[in-house]
Structures are given as C-alpha cells and as structure tokens.
C-alpha positions in Angstrom: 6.9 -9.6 9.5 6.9 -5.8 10.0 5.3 -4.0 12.3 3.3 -0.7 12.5 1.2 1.3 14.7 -2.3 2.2 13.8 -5.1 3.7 16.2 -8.9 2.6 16.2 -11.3 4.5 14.9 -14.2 2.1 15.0 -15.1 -1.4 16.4 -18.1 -3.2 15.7 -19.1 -6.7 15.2 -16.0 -8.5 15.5 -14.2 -6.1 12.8 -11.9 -2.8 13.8 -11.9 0.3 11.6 -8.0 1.2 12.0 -5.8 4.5 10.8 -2.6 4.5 9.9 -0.4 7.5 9.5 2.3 7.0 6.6 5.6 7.7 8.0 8.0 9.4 5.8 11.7 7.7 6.1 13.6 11.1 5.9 11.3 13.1 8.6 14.2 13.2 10.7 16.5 14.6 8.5 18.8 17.7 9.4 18.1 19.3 6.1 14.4 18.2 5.5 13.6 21.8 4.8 15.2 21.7 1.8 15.3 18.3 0.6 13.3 17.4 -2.5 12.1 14.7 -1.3 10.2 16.0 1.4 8.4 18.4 -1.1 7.4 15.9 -3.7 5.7 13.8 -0.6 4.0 16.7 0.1 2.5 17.1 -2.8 1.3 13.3 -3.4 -1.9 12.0 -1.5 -2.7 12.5 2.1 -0.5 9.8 4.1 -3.9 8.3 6.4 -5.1 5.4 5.4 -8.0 3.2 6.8 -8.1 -0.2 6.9 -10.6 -2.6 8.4 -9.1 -5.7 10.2 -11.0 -8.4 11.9 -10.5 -8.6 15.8 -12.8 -10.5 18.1 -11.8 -8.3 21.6 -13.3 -5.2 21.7 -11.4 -2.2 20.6 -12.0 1.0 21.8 -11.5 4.4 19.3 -8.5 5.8 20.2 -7.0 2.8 21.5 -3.6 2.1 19.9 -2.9 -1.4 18.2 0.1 -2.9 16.7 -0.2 -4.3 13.1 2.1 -7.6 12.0 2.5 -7.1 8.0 3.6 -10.0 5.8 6.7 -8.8 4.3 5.8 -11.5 1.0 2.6 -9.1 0.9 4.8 -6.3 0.3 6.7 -7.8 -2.1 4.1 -9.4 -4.2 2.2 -6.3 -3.8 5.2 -4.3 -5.4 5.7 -6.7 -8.2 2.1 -6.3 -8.8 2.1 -2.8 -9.1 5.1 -1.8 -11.0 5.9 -5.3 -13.0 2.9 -6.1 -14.9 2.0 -2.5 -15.9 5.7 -2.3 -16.8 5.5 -5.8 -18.9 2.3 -5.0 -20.4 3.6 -1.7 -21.8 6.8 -3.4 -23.3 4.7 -6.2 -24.8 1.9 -4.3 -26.2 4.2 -1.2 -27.5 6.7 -3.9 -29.2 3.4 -6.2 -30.9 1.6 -3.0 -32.3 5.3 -1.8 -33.6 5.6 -4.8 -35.5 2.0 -5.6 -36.4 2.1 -1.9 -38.1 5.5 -0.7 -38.2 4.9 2.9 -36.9 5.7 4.7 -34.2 2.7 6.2 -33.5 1.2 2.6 -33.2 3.7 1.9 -30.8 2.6 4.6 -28.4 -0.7 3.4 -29.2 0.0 0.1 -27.8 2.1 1.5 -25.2 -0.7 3.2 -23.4 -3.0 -0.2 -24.4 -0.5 -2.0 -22.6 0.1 -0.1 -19.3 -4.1 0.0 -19.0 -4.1 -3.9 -19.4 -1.7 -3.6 -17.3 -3.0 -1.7 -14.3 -6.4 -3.8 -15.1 -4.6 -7.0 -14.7 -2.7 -6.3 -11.3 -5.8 -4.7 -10.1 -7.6 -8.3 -10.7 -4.7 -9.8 -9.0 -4.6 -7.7 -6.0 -8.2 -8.4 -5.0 -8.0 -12.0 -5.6 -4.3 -12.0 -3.5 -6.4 -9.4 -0.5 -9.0 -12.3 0.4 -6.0 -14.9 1.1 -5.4 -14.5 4.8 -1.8 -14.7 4.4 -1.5 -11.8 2.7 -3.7 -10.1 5.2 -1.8 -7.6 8.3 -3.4 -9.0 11.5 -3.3 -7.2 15.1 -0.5 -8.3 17.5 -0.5 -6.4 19.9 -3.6 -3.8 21.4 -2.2 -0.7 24.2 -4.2 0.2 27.1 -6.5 3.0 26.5 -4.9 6.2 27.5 -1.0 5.0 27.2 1.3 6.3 24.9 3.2 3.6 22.9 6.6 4.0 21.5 6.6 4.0 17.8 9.7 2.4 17.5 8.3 -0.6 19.9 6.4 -2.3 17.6 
C-alpha cells in the first residue's frame, strides 16, 4: 500500500470530499531551476485533484487524512492507460496495412486504433473504480489544527 496525504474539503452523509496536491519527485532538486523536467510539469494540468471517499466519522474541512492506495490499482491502472491504447494502435495500424496495402491506411487505422483504445481502457477503468479493492480508503485522520509530516504517512 502507499500512502498519501490529502485535506478535507467537504464531509457530508457518510462521504468526504478530499484534495490531494500532486507532488513532483524532483522538487527538491539542487538544480530544479533549470531542469526540464520541472518546466514540462509546469506546463501539464494543475497538480489538485479531488476525490470523494466514503468515511463514516465526521471529517472536518481542513482536517488532514491519510490515504492507503492499492499499489495493484496503480498498476492495473497504468497498464490500462498506456497498454491497450498502445495495442490497439499496433493492431489496428497493422490490419488496415494489410487489408489495403497503403500507408495512408495505416495511419488511418493507427489513429482508429489508439481511439478504440482509449474507449476500451476508459470502459475498463470505470468498471475496475466500483471494485472496492481498487478503491484508496482513509487510514489515518489528524487532529484539526496539527501539522502532519508528509513523509509520515
């Protein structure tokens, strides 16, 4: 299991609303201000995400929780995501090549491919999401008011 921090933004009913900062594993560097790594980060999506959880204690916003990830949810979850576009683009590309024996048709069935693809793992990851297993689950809640140590978790 991994574990990460998140803090409460919401409790109601028996489910938390919870964000989560994406941590970025060369922020520490000495030369961070001119790695290219750090840039391209920048440039992607914002690193917050928000994630609803079920907990039956109350939670108050603000509070800090710790979260317990499933590392086979990772894994399948990265299989998901760059396998079967990656397969589907192969398969497709190679089938339209020699159904039509031109390159332009493999292209064609290239980009058929990696949408069938994406389509696919997209199926899969919301049937995989309602499986509690593959579900992170709260493990830990901080007082209100209490700083936690990132690295505690």
């Amino acid at each position: 299991m991994l574990h990460e921090w998140a803090t409460v933004v919401d409790w109601r009913q028996g489910v938390a609303t919870l964000r989560c900062e994406q941590r970025s594993g060369c922020s520490g560097c000495r030369s961070s201000s001119s790695c290219g790594t750090r840039v391209l980060s920048k440039l992607g999506p914002s690193g917050i995400h928000e994630l609803k959880i079920e907990h039956d204690d109350p939670l108050i916003p603000g509070q800090r929780v710790a979260l317990a990830i499933p590392e086979s949810s990772l894994l399948v979850s990265a299989l998901l995501v760059y396998t079967v576009p990656l397969l589907g683009i192969l398969l497709f590309s190679s089938l339209f090549y020699l159904w039509l024996d031109t390159d332009l048709a493999a292209i064609g069935g290239a980009a058929l491919g990696g949408l069938a693809g994406f389509i696919t793992a997209r199926f899969y990851a919301n049937r995989l999401a309602t499986k509690p297993a593959m579900r992170p689950a709260i493990v830990r809640v901080a007082l209100p008011g209490v700083n936690v140590d990132e690295e505690s978790a």
